[in-house]
N, C-alpha and C positions, 0 to 999 in steps of 0.2 A: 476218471470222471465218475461220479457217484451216482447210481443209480436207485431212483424213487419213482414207482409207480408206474412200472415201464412192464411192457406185455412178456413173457416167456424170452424172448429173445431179444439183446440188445440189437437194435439196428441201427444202422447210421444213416442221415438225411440223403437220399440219391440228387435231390439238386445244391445242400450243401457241398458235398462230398466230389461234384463235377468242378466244383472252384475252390478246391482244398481246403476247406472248414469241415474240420471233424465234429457233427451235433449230432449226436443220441435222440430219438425218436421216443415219442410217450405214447401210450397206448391207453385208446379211449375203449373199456368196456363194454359200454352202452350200445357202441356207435358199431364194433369191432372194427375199428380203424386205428392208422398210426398217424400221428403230427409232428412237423417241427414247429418250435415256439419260433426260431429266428425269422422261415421264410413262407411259414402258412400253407407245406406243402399238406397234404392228406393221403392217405393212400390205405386200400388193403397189404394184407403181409405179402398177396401175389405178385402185386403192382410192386411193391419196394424191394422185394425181391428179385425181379424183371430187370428193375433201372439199377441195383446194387452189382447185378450181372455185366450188364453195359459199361457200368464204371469201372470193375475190376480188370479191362482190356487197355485202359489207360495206364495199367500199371503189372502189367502183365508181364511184362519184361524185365522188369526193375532191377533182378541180379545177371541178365543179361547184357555183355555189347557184342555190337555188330563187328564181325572180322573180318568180311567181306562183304562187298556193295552189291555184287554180281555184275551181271551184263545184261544188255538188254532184255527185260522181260522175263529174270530170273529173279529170284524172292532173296533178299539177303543171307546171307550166314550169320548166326548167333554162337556163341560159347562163352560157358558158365565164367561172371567175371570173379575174380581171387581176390581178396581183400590183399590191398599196398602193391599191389601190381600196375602198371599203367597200359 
């Protein structure tokens, strides 16, 4: 995605991005604020970085599966998954 007129760091929309739309963030100078054009969110770079934090726990495991469920009131087992492996 091409980037025009966007502040120092690309950012991605944190209420796009909780419903799998990837939209890049513009940066108002005047305002020092971020915008998305699709969902009219607004935020400082603190606030999008906050809720970019919160969304990266959705995908936090991504090259992770579970090998174990545990037992009562134990926390699952993870290990690294292997590409073509089942």
């Amino acid at each position: 995605m091409a980037q025009a007129a966007k502040g120092k760091l690309n950012f991605r929309c944190p209420r796009c991005f909780m419903r799998d739309i990837d939209i890049d963030m513009f940066f108002d100078a005047d305002k020092k604020e971020y915008y998305c054009l699709r969902c009219n969110f607004r935020g400082t770079e603190e606030e999008v970085e906050a809720l970019n934090e919160q969304v990266k726990e959705k995908y936090g495991r991504l090259r992770e599966r579970v090998t174990d469920f545990g037992a009562d009131n134990r926390p699952p087992v993870f290990a690294p998954h292997r590409r073509g492996e089942q």
